[in-house]
N, C-alpha and C positions, 0 to 999 in steps of 0.2 A: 508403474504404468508404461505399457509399450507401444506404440504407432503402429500401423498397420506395415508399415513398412521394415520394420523391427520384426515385429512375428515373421512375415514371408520369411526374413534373411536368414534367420532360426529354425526355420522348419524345413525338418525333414519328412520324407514322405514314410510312413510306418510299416516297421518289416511284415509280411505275412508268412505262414505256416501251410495255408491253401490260401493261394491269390483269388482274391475279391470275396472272398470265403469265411477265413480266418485269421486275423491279425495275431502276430507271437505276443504272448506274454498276455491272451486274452482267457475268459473262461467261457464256456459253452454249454448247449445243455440238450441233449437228443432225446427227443420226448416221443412215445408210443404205447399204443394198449400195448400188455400182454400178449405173446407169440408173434408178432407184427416182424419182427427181424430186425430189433436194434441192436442185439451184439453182431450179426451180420454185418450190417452197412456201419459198424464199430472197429471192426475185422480189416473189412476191407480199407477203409481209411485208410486205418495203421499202414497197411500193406502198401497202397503209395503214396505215404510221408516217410517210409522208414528205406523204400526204395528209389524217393524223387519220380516218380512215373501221376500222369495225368490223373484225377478224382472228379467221373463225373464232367470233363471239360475244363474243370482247374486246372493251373499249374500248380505245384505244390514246391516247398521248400527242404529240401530232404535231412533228416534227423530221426537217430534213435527215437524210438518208441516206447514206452514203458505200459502196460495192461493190466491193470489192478483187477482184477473178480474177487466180486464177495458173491457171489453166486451158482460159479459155473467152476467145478476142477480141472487143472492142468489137463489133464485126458479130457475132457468136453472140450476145450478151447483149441487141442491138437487134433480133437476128430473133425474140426469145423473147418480149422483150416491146412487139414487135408482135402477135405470134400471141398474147397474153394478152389484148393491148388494154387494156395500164396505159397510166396518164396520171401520166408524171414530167413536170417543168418544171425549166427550168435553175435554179432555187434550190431545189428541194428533191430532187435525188441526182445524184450524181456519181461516176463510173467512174474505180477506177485497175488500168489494166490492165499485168497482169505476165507476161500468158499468152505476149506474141510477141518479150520480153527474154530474153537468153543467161545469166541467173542469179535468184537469189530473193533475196523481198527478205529485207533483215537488220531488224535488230533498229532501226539509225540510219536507213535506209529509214521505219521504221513510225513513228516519231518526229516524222521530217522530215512526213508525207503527214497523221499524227494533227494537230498543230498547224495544219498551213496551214488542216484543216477545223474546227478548232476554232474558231480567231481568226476566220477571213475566213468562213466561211459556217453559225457559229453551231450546228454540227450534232452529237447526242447518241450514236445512235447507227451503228453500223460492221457490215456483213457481209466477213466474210474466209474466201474460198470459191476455194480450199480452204484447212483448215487445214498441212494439211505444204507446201504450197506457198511459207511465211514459214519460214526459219532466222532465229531470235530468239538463238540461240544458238552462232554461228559451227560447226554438226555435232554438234545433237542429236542422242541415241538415241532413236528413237519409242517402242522397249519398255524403255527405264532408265526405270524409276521414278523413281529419284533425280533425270534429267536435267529430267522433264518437270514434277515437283513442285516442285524446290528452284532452276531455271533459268528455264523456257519461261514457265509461268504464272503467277510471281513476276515477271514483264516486263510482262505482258498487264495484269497489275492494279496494276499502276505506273501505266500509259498509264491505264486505266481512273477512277483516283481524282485523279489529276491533273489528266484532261480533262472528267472526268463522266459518260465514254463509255459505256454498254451495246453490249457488241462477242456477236455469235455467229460460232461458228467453224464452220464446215462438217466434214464426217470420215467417212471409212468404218468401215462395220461390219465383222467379220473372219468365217471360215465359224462362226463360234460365236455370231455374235447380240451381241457387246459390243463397244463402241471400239477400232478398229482399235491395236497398240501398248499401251502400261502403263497400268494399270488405275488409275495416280494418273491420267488425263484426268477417269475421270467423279468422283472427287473433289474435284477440282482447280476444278471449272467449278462455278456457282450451280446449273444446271438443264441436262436433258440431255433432248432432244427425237428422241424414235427412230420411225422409218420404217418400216414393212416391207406386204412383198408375201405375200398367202397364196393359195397356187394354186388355192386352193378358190372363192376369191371377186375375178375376174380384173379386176374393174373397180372394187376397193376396196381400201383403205390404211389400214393401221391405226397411229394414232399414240399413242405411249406417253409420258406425262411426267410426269418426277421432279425435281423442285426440293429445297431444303433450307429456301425464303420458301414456299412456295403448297401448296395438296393434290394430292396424286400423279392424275392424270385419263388417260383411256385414250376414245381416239374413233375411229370409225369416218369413214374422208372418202373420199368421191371426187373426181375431176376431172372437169368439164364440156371441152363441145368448144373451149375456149377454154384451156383445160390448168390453171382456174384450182379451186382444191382446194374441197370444201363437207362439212360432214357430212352422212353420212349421213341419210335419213329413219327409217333401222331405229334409228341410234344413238338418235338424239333421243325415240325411241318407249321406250327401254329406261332407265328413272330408274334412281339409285342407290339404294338399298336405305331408307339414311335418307327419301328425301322417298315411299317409299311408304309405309312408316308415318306419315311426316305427311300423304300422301292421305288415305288412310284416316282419320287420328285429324280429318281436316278433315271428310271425308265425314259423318262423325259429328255433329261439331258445328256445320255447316253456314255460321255465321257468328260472327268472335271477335277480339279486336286480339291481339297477342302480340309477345312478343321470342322472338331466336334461346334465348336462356338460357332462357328461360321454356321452349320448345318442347323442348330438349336432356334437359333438368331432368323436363317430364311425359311424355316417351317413352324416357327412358333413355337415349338414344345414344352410343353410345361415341364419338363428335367431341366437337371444342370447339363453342363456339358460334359461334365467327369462320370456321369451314369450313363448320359449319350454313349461314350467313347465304350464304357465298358458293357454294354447291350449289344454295342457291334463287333465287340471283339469274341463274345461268347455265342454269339449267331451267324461268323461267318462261312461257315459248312451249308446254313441255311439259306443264305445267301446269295452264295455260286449256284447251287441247286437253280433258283428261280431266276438264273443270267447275272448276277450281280458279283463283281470280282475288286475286292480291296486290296491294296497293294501300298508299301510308301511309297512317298511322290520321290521326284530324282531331285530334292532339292537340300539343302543345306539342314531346315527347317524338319527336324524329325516329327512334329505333328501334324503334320500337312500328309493327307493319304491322296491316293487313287482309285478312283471308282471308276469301271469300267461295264458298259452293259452290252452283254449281246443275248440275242433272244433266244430263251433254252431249245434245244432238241430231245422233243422225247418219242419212246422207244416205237410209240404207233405212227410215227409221223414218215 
């Protein structure tokens, strides 16, 4: 039994693979109908974790890549990203393809393919696209709970702690909007990354995610002609509820140093302060936009920022 005081001294703060995103050594799970674009926004991940460049507004932590397809052949996955216009290099990702093999792989397969990229090309994290494509379990039930809870993902997080790996699985959505098979996946997995197409709005994508490490975030993206995904400019214009009451309370005060605590504590906010801080840090473009400029403060105390407001100029004025 340890004292609270005990745990702090011991703890460290958890490496991530995409910051505020993905934790290392976590598993994941990218859920979409059919045609929707999850080897797309599968692709492009890969392409900056394996190059360390931004995803989407994350920062990412950069490491070989590895891209398992039980689906798609080496030629579909090079014509895709050509038409993306990523830049892999032979050290930083690697294709194992299963797509043009007379069987899936097993559980000894994933073992055999984890290791070689572990030892010899140093690399974190794994996309495995598609998920039902691997039998980890010599004829799992995809809708036993029991099969997928107490088998499939007690294997995955073996490989995971073992190697270090941060692995995402690929998987379809069912006509209902949730994980294709038994509803132990989305508990099963750290974070569940969902897709979807609304017929209303034919050239936008709306992504949903739900972790159990990060805050739950909902974004609007498109695809450029390059099929590569971006948020939206509507999204970016629409803040979360919290940072407009800190507009506001900033509008007010015009200029002031502060912490997230401090902020949380004189607006009330029903968040902690650790999702305060990181809602500001992923909206600060949004921010400056509307006259609002974060900076750290000049003082010893690296939590203490600077907020500074001046009233925007815009282009009819």
């Amino acid at each position: 039994m340890l004292t609270i005081s005990e745990v702090k001294k011991n703890y460290t703060k958890k490496d991530f693979i995409v910051d505020s995103f993905m934790k290392s050594s976590g598993i994941y799970c990218l859920v979409a109908r059919p045609k929707v674009g999850k080897s797309l926004f599968g692709l492009q991940l890969a392409h900056s974790i394996a190059n360390g460049t931004i995803f989407l507004g994350f920062k990412t932590n950069p490491s070989p890549v590895l891209y398992i397809s039980t689906e798609m052949s080496s030629m579909q996955i090079c014509e895709r990203i050509e038409k993306m216009n990523l830049n892999f290099t032979d050290d930083n990702f690697f294709i194992e393809d299963q797509a043009s093999k007379d069987r899936k792989l097993n559980h000894m397969d994933l073992q055999l393919v984890f290791q070689d990229f572990a030892l010899n090309h140093n690399g974190k994290f794994i996309i495995v696209d598609m998920f039902t494509g691997v039998d980890v379990n010599n004829g799992y039930d995809l809708n036993n709970y029991q099969d997928i809870n107490q088998y499939v993902f007690p294997k995955y997080r073996e490989l995971c702690q073992k190697y270090g790996f941060t692995i995402l699985l690929i998987h379809h959505l069912n006509k209902n909007n949730t994980s294709l098979g038994s509803t132990a996946i989305d508990g099963a997995v750290d974070g569940i990354i969902t897709l979807k197409k609304d017929n209303n709005y034919p050239n936008k994508l709306f992504l949903k995610y739900d972790s159990r490490d990060y805050p739950e975030m909902e974004l609007v993206l498109k695809r450029n002609d390059n099929l590569i995904y971006e948020i939206s400019e509507l999204e970016k214009e629409d803040l979360p509820s919290e940072l407009k009451l800190f507009l506001n309370y900033s509008i007010r005060k015009k200029e002031f140093d502060f912490t997230s605590s401090e902020v949380v504590s004189a607006l009330g906010l029903m968040i902690k302060p650790s999702v305060f801080g990181k809602l500001l840090y992923s909206n600060l473009d949004v921010l400056e936009k509307e006259g609002l400029y974060i900076t750290d403060a000049r003082k010893s105390d690296k939590r203490r920022k600077h907020a500074l407001y001046e009233e925007p100029i815009f282009e009819n004025e």
